[in-house]
N, CA, C and O atoms as CSV, one atom per row, in Angstrom:
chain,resi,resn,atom,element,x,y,z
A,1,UNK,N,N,97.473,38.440,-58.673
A,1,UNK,CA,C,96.174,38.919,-58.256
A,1,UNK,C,C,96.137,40.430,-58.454
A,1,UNK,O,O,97.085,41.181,-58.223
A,2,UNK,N,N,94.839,40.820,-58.944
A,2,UNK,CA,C,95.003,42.201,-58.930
A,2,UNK,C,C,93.778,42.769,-58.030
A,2,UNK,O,O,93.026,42.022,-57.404
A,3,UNK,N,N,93.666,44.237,-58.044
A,3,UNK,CA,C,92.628,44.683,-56.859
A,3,UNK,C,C,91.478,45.846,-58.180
A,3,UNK,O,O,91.839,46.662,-59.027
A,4,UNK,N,N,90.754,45.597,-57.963
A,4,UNK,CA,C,89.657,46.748,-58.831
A,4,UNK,C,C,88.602,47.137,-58.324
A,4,UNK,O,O,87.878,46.220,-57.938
A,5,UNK,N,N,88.118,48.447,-58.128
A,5,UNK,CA,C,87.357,49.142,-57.598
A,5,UNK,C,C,86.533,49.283,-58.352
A,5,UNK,O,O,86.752,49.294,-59.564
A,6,UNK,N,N,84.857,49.493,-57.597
A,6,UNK,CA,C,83.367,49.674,-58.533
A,6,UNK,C,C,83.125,50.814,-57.553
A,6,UNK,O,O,83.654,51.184,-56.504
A,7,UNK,N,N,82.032,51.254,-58.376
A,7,UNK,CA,C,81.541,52.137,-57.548
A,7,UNK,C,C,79.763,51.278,-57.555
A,7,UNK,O,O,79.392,50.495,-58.430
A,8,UNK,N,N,79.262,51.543,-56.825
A,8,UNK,CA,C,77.590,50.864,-56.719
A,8,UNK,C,C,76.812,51.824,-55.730
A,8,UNK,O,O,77.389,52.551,-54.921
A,9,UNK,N,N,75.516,51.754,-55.873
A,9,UNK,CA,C,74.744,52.746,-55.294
A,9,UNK,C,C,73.908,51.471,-53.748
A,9,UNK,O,O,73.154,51.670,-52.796
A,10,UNK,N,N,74.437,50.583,-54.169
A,10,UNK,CA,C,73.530,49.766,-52.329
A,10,UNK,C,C,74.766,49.018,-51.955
A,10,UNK,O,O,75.781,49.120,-52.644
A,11,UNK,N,N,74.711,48.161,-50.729
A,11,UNK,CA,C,75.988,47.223,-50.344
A,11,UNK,C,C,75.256,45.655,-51.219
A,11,UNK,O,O,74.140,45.162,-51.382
A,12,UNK,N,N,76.485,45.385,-51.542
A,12,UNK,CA,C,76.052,44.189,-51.743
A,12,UNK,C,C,76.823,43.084,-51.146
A,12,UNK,O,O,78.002,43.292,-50.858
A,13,UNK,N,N,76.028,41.371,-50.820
A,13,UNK,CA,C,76.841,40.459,-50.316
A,13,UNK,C,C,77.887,40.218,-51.161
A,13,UNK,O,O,77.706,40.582,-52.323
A,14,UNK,N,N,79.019,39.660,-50.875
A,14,UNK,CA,C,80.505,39.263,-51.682
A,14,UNK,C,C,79.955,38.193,-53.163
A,14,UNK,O,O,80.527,38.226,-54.253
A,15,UNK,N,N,78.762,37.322,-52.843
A,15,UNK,CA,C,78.444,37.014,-53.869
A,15,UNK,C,C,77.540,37.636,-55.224
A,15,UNK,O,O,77.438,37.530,-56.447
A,16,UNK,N,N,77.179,38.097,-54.469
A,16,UNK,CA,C,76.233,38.858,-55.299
A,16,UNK,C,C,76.850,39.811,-56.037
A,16,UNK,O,O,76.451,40.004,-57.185
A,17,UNK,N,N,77.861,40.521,-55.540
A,17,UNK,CA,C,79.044,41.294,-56.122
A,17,UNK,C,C,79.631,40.309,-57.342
A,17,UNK,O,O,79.472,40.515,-58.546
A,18,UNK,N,N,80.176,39.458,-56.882
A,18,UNK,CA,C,80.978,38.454,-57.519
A,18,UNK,C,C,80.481,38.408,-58.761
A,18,UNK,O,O,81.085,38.727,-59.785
A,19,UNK,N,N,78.840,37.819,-58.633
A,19,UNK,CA,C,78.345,37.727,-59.684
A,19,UNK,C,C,77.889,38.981,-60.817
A,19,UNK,O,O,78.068,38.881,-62.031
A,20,UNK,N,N,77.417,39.878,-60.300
A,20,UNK,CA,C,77.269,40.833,-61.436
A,20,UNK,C,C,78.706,41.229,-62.122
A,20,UNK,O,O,78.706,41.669,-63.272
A,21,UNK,N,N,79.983,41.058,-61.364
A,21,UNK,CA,C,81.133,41.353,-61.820
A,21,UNK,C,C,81.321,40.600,-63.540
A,21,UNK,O,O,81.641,41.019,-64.652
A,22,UNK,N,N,80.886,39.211,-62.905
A,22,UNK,CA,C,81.044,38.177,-64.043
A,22,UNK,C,C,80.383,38.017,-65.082
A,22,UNK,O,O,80.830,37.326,-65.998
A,23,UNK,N,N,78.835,38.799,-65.173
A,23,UNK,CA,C,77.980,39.216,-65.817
A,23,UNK,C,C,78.116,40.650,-66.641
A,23,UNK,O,O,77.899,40.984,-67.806
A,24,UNK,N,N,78.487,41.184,-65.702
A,24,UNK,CA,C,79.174,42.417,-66.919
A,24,UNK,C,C,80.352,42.047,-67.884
A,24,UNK,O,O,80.216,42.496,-69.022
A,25,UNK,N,N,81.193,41.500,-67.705
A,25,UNK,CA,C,82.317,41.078,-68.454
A,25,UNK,C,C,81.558,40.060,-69.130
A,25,UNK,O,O,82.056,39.798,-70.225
A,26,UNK,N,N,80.906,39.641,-68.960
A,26,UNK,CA,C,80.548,38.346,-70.546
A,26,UNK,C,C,79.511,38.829,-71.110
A,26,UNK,O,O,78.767,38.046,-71.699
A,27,UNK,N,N,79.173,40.355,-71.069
A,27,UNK,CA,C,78.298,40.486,-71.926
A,27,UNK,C,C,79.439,41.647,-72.562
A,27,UNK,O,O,79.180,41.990,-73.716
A,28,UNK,N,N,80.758,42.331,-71.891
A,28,UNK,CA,C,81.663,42.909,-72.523
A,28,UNK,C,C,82.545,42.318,-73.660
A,28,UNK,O,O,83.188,42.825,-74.579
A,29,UNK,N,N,82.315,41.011,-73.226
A,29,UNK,CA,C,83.290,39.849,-74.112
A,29,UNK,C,C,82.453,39.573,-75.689
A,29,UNK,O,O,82.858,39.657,-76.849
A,30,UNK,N,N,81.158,39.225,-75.113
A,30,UNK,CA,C,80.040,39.349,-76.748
A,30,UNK,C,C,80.252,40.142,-77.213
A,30,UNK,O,O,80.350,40.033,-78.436
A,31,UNK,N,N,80.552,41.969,-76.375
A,31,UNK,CA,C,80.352,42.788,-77.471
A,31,UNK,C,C,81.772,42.961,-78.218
A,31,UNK,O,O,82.152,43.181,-79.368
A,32,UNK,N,N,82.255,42.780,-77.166
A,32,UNK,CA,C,83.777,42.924,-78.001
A,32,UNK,C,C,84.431,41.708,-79.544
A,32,UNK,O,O,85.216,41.738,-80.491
A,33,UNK,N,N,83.435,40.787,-78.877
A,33,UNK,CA,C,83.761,39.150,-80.527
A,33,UNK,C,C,82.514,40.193,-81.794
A,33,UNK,O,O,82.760,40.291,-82.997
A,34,UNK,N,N,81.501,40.710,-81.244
A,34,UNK,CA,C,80.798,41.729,-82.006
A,34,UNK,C,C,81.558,42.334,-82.865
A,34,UNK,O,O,81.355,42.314,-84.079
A,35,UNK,N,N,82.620,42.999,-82.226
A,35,UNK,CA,C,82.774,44.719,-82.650
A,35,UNK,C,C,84.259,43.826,-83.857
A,35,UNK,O,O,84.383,43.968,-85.073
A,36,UNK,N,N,84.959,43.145,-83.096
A,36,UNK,CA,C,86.348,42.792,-83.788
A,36,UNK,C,C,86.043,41.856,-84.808
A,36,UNK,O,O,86.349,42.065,-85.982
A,37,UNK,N,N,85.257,40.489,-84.292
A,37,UNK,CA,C,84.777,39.502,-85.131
A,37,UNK,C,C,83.444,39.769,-86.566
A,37,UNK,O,O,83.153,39.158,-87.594
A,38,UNK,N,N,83.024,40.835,-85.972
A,38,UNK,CA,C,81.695,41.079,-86.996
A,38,UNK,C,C,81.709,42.570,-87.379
A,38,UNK,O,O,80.781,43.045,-88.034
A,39,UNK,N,N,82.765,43.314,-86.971
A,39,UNK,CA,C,82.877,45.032,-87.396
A,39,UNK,C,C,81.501,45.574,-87.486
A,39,UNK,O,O,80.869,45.973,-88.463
A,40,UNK,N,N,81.101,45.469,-85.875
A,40,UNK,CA,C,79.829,45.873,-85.299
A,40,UNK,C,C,79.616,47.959,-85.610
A,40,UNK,O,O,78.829,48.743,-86.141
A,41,UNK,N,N,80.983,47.961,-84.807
A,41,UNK,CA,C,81.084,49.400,-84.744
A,41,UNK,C,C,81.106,49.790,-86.121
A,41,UNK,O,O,80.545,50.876,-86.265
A,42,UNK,N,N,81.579,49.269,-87.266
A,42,UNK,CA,C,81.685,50.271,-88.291
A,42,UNK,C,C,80.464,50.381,-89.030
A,42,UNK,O,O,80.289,51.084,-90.026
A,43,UNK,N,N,79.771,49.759,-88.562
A,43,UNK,CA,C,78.601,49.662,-89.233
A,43,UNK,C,C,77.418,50.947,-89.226
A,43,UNK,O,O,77.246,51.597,-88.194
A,44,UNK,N,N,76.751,51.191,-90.293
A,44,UNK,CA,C,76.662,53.133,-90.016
A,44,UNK,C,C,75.007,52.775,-90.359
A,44,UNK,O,O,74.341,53.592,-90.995
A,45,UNK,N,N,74.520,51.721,-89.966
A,45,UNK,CA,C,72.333,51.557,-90.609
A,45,UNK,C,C,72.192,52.232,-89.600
A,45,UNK,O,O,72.822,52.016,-88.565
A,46,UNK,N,N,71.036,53.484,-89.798
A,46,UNK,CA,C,70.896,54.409,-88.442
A,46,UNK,C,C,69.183,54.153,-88.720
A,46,UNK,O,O,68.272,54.179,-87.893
A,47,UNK,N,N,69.129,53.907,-90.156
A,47,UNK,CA,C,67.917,53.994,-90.919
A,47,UNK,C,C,66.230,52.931,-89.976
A,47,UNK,O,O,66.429,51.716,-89.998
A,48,UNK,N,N,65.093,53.272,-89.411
A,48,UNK,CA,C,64.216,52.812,-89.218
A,48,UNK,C,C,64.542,51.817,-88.082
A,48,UNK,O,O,64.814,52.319,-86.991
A,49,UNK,N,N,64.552,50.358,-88.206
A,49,UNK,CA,C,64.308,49.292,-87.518
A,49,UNK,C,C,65.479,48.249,-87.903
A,49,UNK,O,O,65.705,47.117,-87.475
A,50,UNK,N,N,66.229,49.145,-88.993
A,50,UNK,CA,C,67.150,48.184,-89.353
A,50,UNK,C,C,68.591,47.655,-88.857
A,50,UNK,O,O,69.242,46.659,-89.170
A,51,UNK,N,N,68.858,48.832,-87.859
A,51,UNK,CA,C,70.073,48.611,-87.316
A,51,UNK,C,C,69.701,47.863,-86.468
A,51,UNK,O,O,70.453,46.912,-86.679
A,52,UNK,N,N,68.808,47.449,-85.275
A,52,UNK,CA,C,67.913,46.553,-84.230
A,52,UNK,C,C,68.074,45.040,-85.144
A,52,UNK,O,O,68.661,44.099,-84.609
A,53,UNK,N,N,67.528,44.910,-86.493
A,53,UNK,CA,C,67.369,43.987,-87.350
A,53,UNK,C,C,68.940,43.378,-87.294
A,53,UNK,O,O,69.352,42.518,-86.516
A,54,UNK,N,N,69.753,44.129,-88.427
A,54,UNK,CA,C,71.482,43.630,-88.542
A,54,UNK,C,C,71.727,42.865,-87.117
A,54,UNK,O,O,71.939,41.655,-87.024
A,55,UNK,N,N,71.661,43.796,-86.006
A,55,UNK,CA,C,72.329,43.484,-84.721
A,55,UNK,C,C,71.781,42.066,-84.405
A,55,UNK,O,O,72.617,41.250,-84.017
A,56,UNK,N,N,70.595,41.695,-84.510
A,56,UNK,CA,C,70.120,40.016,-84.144
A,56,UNK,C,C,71.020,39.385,-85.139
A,56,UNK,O,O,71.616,38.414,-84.674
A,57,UNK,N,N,71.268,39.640,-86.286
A,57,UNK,CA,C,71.419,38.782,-87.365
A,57,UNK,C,C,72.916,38.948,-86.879
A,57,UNK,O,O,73.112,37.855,-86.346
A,58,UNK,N,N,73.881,39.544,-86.773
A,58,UNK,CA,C,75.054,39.566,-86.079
A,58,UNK,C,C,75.214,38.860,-85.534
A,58,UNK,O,O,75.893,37.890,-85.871
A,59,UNK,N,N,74.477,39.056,-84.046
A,59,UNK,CA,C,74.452,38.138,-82.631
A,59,UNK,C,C,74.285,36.469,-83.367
A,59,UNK,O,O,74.976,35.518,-83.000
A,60,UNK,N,N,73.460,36.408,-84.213
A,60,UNK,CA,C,72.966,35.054,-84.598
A,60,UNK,C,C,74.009,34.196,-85.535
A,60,UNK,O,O,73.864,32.994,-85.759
A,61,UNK,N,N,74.837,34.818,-85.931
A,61,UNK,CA,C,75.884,34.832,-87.334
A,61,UNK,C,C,77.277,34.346,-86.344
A,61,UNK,O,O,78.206,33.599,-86.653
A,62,UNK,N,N,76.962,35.230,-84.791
A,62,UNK,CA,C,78.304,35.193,-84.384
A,62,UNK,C,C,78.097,33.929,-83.402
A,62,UNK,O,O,79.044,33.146,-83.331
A,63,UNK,N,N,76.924,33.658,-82.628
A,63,UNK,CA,C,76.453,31.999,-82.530
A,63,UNK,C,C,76.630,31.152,-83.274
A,63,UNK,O,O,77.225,30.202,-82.764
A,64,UNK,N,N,76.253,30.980,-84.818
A,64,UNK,CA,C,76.903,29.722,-85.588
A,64,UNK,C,C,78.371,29.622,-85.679
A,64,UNK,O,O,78.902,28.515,-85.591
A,65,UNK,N,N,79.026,30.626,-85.838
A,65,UNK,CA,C,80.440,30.505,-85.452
A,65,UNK,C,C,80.980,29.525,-84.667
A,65,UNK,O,O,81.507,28.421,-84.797
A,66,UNK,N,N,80.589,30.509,-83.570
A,66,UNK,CA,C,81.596,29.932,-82.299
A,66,UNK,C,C,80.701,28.119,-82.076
A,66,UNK,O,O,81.296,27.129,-81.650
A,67,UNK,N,N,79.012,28.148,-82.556
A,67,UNK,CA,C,79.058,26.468,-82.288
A,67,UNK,C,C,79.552,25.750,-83.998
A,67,UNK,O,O,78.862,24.769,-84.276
A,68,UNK,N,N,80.218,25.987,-84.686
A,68,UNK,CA,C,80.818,25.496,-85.687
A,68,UNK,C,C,82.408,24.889,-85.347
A,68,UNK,O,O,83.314,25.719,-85.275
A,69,UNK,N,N,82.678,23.633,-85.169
A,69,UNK,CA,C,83.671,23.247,-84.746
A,69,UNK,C,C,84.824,22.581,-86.085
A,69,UNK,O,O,86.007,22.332,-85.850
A,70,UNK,N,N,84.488,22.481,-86.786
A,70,UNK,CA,C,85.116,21.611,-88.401
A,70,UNK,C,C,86.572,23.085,-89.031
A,70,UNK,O,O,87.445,22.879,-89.874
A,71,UNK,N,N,86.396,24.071,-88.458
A,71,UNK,CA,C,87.456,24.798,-88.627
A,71,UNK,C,C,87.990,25.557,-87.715
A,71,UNK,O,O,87.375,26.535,-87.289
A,72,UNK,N,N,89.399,25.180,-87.209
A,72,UNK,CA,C,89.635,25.672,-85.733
A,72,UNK,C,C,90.426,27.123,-86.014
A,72,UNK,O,O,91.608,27.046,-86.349
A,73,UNK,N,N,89.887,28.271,-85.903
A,73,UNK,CA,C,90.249,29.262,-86.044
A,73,UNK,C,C,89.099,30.526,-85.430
A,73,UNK,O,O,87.941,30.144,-85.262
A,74,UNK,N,N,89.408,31.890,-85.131
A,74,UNK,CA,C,88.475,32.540,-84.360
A,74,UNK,C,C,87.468,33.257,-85.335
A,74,UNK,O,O,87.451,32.970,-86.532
A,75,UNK,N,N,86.843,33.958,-84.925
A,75,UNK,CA,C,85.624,34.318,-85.716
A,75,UNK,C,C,85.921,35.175,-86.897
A,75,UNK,O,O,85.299,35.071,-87.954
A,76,UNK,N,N,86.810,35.957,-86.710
A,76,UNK,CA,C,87.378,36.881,-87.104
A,76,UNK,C,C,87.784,35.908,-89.339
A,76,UNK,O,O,87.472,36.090,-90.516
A,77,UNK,N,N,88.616,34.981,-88.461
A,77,UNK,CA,C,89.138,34.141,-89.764
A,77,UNK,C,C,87.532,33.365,-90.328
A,77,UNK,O,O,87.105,33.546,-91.468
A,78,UNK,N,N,86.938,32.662,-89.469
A,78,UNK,CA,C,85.423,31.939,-89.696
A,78,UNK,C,C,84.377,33.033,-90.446
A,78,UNK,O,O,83.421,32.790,-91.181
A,79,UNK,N,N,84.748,33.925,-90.130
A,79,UNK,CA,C,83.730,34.805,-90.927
A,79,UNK,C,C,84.194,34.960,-92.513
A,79,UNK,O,O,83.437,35.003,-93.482
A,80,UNK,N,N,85.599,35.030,-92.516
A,80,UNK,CA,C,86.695,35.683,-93.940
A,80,UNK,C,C,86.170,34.199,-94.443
A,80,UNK,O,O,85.333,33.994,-95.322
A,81,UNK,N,N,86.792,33.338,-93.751
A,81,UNK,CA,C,86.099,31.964,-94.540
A,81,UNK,C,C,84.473,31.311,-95.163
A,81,UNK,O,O,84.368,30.289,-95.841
A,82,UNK,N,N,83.769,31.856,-94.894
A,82,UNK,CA,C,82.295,32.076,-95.470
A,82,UNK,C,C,82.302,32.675,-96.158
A,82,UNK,O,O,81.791,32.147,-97.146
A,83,UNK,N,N,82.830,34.351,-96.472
A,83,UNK,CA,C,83.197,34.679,-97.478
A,83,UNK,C,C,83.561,34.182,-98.813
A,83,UNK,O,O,82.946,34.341,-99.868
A,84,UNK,N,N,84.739,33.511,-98.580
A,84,UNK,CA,C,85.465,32.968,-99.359
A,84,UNK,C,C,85.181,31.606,-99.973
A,84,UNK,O,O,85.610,31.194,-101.051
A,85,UNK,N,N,84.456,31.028,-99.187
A,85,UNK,CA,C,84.333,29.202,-99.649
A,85,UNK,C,C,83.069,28.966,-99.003
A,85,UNK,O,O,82.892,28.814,-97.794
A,86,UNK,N,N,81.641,28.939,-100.517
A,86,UNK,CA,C,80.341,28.908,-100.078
A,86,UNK,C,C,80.191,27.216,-99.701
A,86,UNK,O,O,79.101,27.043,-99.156
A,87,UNK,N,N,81.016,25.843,-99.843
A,87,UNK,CA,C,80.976,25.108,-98.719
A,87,UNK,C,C,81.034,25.416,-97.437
A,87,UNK,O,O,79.955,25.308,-96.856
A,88,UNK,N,N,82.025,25.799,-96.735
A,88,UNK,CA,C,82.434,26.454,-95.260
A,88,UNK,C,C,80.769,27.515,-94.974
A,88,UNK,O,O,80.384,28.026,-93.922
A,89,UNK,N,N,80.269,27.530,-96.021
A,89,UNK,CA,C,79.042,28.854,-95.267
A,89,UNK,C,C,78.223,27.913,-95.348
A,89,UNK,O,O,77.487,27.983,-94.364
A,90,UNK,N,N,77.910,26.937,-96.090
A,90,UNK,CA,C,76.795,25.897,-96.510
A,90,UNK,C,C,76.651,25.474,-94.933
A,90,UNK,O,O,75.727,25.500,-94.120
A,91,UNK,N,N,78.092,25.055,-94.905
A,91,UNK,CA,C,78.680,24.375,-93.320
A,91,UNK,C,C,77.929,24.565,-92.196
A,91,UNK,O,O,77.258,23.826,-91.476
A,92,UNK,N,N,78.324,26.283,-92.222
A,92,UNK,CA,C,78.017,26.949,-90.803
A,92,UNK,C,C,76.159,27.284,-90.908
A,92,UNK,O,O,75.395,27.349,-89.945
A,93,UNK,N,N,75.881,27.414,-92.045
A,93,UNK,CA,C,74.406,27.878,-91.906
A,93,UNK,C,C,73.324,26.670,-91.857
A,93,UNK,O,O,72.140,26.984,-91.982
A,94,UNK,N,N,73.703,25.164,-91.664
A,94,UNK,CA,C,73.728,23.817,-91.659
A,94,UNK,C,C,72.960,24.233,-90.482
A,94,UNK,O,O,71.881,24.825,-90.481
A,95,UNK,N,N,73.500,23.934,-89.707
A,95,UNK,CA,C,73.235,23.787,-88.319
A,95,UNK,C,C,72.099,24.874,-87.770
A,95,UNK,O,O,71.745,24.805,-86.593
A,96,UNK,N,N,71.566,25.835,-88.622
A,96,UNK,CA,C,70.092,26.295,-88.036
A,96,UNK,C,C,69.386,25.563,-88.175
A,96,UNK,O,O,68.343,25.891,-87.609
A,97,UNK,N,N,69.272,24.045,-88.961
A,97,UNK,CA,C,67.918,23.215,-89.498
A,97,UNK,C,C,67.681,22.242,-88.213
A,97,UNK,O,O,66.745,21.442,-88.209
C-alpha cells in the first residue's frame, strides 16, 4: 500500500475523492497510450484547426486498436503493423462500418 497526497481547494467526501482520483489517472493513461502508442508529443501541426483535427483522428485510430482483438500485441506494435500489412489495416479500419 502506498500513501499520496493532493492538494484540493474544498473538502471532499472519501468517495468523491476516490473518484476524481480514478478519473484523473484514466484520462493520464489515454494520454500516455497517445503519446507512446501514437507519438502524440512529437507531433509539431501548430498550423490553423489542424492539430484539434490529427488529435480526434489519433484518439479514433487509438480506439480501433485497442477494440481490434485478431492480433494480440499493444498499440505501439498494432500501429507498426498497419503500417506494414494493408490486410491488418483493412482489418482494423473494418470495424468503423
Amino acid at each position: 500500500m502506498s500513501v499520496r497526497y493532493y492538494i484540493r481547494s474544498k473538502a471532499l467526501p472519501a468517495k468523491e475523492l476516490h473518484d476524481a482520483t480514478r478519473s484523473h489517472w484514466l484520462i493520464e493513461s489515454i494520454h500516455w497510450q497517445l503519446d507512446v502508442g501514437l507519438k502524440e508529443d512529437a507531433c509539431r501541426i501548430r498550423v490553423d484547426d489542424r492539430a484539434e483535427v490529427f488529435a480526434r483522428i489519433r484518439q479514433m485510430f487509438l480506439n480501433l486498436l485497442k477494440q481490434e482483438k485478431s492480433f494480440k500485441a499493444g498499440i505501439q506494435r498494432k500501429r507498426i503493423m498497419c503500417a506494414m500489412d494493408q490486410e491488418y489495416l483493412a482489418t482494423v479500419l473494418r470495424s468503423l462500418s
